[in-house]
N, C-alpha and C positions, 0 to 999 in steps of 0.2 A: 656043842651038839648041832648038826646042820639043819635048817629048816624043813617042811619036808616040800613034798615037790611041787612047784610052781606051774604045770601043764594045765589045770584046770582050774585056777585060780582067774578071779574075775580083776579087770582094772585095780580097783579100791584095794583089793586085797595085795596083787602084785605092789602097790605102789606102796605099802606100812611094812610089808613080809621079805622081800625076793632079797639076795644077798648077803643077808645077815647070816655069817657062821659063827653061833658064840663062842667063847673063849671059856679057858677054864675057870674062868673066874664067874660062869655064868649070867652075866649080865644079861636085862629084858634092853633094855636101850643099845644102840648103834655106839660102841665105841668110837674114838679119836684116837690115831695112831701117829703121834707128830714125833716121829723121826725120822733122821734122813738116811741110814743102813740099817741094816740086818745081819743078824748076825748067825753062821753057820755049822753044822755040829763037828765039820771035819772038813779035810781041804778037798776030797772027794765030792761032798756036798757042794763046794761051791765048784768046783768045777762043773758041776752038773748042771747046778742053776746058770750058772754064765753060759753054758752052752744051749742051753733050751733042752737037754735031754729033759730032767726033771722040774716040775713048776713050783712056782713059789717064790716070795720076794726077794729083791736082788739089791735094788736103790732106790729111794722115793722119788724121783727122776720118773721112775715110769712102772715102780710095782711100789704099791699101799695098800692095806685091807680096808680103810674107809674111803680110798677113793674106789677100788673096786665094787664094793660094796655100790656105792652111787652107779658104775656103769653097767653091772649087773642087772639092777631094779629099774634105770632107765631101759635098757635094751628089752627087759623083759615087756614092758609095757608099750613100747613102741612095733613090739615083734618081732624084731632083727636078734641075731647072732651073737653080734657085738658089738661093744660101744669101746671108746677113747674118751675121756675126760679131757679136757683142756683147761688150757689158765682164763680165755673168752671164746665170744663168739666166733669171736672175728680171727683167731686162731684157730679156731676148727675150720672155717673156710678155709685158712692156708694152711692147714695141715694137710686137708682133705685133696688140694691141690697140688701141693709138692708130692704126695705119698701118691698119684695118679697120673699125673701129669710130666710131659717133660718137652724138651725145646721142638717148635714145630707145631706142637697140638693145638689145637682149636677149642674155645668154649662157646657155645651159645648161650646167653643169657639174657635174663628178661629183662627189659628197660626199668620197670617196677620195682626195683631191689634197692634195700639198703643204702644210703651215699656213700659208705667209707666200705660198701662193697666193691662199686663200681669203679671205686679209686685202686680199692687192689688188683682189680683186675685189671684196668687200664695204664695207672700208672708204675706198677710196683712187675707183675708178672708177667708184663711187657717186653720187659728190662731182661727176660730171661727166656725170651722167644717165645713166649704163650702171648696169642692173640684171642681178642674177644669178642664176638658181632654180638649188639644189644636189638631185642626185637619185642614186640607189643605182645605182653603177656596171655593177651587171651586172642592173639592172633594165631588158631596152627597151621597157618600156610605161610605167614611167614615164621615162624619156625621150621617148619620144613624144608624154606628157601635160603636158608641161613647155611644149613649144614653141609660142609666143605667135604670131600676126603677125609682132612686130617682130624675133622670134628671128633673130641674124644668126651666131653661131659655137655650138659643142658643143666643151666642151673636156674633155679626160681625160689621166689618165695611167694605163698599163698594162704591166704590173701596176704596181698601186696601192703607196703608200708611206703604213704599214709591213705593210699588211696583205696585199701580191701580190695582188689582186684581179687578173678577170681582164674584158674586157671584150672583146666580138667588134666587133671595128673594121669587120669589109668590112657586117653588120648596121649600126653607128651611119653608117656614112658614107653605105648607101643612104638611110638615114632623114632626116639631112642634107642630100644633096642634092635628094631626095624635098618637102621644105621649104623651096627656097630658102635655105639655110645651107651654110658651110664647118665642117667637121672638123680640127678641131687635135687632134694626141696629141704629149704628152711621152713622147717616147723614151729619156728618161735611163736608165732601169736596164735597159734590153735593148739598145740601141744599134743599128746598122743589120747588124754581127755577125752577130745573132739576132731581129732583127724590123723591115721594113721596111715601115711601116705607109701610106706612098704606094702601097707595090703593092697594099696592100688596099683604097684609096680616101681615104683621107684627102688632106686640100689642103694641110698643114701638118705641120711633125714641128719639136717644139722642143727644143734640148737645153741640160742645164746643162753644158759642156763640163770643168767643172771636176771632175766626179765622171770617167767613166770611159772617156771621149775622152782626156783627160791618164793617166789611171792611178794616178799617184804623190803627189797631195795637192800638185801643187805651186803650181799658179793658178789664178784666179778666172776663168770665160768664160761665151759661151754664144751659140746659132745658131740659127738660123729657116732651115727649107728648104720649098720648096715650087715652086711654078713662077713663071716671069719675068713674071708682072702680078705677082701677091697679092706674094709675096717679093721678087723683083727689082725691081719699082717703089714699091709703096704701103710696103711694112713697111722697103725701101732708104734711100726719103724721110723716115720717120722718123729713121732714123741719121744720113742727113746733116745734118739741120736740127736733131736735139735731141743728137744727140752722144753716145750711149751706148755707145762705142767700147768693140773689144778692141785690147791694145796691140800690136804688133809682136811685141815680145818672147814672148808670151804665147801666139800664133798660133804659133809657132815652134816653143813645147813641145808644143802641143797637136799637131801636126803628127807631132812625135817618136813620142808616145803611137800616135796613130793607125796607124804602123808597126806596132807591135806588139798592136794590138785585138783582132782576131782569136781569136789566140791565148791571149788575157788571159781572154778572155770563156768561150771553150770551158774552163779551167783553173779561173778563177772559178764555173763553173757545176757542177765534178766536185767540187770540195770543197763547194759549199754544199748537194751534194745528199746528199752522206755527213754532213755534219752535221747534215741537217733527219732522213735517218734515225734516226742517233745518238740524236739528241733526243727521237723519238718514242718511243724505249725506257725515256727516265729517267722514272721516276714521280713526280718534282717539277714536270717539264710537266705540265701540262693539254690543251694545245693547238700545236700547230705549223703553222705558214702558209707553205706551200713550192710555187708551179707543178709541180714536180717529183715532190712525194710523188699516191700514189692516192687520197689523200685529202681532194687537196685539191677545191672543188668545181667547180672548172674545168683542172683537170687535162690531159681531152681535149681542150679548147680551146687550151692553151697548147702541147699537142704539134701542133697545126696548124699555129699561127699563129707560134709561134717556134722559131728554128733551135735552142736548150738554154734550160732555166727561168731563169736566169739567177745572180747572185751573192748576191739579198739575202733572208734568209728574218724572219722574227719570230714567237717562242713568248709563250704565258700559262704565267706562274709562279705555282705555288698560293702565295697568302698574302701579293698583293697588291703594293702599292709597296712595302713593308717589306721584304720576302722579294726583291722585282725589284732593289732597290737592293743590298740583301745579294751578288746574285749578284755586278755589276758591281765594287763595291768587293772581294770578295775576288779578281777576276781577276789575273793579275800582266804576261801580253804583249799581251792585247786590248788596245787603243786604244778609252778612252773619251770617242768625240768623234760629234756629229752629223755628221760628213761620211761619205761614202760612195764606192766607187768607186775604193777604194785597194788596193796590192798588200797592206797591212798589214790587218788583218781590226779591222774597231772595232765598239762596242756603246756603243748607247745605251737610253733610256728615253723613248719618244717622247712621252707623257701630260707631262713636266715640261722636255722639250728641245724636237726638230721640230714640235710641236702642242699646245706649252706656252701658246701667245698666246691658242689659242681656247677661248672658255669650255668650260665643262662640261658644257653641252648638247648641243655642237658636236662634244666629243672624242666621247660617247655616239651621237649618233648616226653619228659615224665608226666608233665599234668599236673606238677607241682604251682600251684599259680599262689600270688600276692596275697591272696586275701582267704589261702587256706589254714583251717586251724586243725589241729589233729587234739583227742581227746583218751586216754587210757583211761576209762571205767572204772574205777576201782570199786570197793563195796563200803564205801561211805552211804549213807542213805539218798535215794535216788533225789528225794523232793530238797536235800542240801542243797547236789549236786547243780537240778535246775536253779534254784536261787542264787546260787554263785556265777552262774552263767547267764543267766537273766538280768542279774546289775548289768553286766558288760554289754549284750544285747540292746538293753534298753536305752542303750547311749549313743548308738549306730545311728 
């Protein structure tokens, strides 16, 4: 029996409700469909379904009811039309790119971005005559001054990783489509929770679902939403034809997660803002990068544009990688790992981890310096969290 209708249903609700169609077997819980065909009532039917006349699954390749299920209830809550499920994150960027892009085209991208983003852009989509000018996230004149002719997308993430930068989306999108371009933002560390960056104009919202759609560090995913041309056909046809699948299983947890987002996100956002205070007080900081704090220099912008600053903050340690490393190693419950987006709070060193690939010129003029730490909030208890980080400090 289908759910009933999702129009006026609030966040919370879409996020426990939206895509679940039960089965005859009535089940309250999200089935798992772990098969890889389907099987059809006649050869008419499948001629149908191969052909797109009639819908309905074909091969797990790229039709599942529990990965549907996931891009249904993501899409609904992000706003858009339709979503894609992927196997990562970093698959739905090059989903998102092959199913839009093609030889000659232009990307403008923020400098800000992900490291093993800027490596697909530069080194892998290169290779296939996609060129990419990188420009200062919260600069819009050079974005502006960026875009060529053959400029076809503007990509960013916001706030930026590790530094929270902060970028005015409803600005880049007029600009965007002002130029004949689409607006991509990665929504990974704010999620649609706290910032749903379709209502502010962008065509595109990508996520790495593995970070804070799951919560719990426990799979790898990742989704493309947007409306039913750009998403639902062009960047769909990628998936079906090159296979970048997310698995059933996987869809399943993410789904779980998604239940409890919300609340994850508001919770994530109260400890990371008592800790970016915290921090601002110890005088082995230099610097603290938090949407949340007054200090930060888009501050007013993030209380517009997002529902709370979010989960992830990153300080300067006086004295460099020596003294950055020193904090990490003497922590004892932080989780020292690159992932992010976990209820566990982890710390890393992004100059020799997430932005370890790109040269030295590249981390500089990211901002990425020696003695930066970056921190994922988790909802371990705040006064842990400072004591674990105060050993380390206090050694500085």
């Amino acid at each position: 029996m289908p759910e009933p209708s999702n129009e006026t249903w609030k966040l919370a609700t879409q996020a426990i409700r939206v895509g679940h169609q039960r089965t005859p077997e009535g089940e309250h819980g999200e089935p798992i469909f772990p098969t890889s065909s389907f099987v059809f009532a006649s050869a008419a039917e499948a001629a149908a379904r191969f052909s797109g006349e009639q819908p309905g699954n074909i091969y797990a390749r790229f039709t599942n009811p529990t990965v549907r299920t996931f891009e249904q209830r993501l899409a609904a809550m992000e706003g858009g039309e339709a979503c894609v499920a992927t196997a990562s994150g970093m698959a739905a960027i090059l989903a998102t790119c092959m199913g839009l892009l093609e030889t000659g085209d232009h990307i403008v991208s923020s400098r800000s971005v992900f490291g093993t983003t800027t490596i697909l852009f530069t080194k892998y989509l290169s290779r296939f005559g996609i060129d990419t000018s990188f420009v200062d996230l919260t600069d819009i004149g050079a974005w502006e001054a960026a875009i060529r002719p053959e400029t076809r997308l503007l990509f960013l993430e916001t706030p930026s990783n590790p530094l929270t930068e902060m970028a005015n989306i409803r600005l880049l999108a007029d600009l965007a489509h002002d130029n004949s371009c689409w607006l991509a933002v990665d929504n990974c560390f704010c999620t649609p929770a706290l910032q749903r960056p379709l209502e502010l104009g962008a065509d595109i919202v990508i996520h790495s679902a593995t970070k804070y759609l799951d919560g719990q560090g426990r799979c790898i995913g990742g989704a493309v939403v947007g409306n039913a041309q750009l998403v639902g056909e062009e960047v769909f046809g990628v998936l079906r034809t090159a296979g970048p699948t997310m698995s059933p299983f996987n869809a399943w947890v993410f789904l779980k997660g998604l239940e409890t987002l919300e609340l994850r996100m508001r919770a994530h956002s109260r400890n990371a803002q008592a800790l970016a205070e915290w921090l601002e007080r110890q005088p082995q900081v230099e610097r603290v990068y938090f949407p949340g704090l007054a200090s930060h220099p888009q501050h007013a912008l993030a209380e517009s544009q997002q529902q709370a600053p979010g989960g992830i903050l990153s300080f300067d340690v006086r004295g460099g990688q020596a003294a950055a490393w020193a904090v990490i190693d003497a922590t004892r419950m932080l989780s020292i790992t690159a992932n992010l987006g976990d209820v566990k709070s982890t710390i890393t060193h992004p100059a020799t981890t997430t932005h370890g690939r790109l040269s030295e010129q590249q981390r500089v003029a990211a901002g990425i310096g020696d003695g930066l730490l970056r921190v994922a909030v988790g909802l371990d208890d705040i006064g842990d969290i400072q004591a674990d980080l105060g050993r380390g400090l206090a050694g500085v």
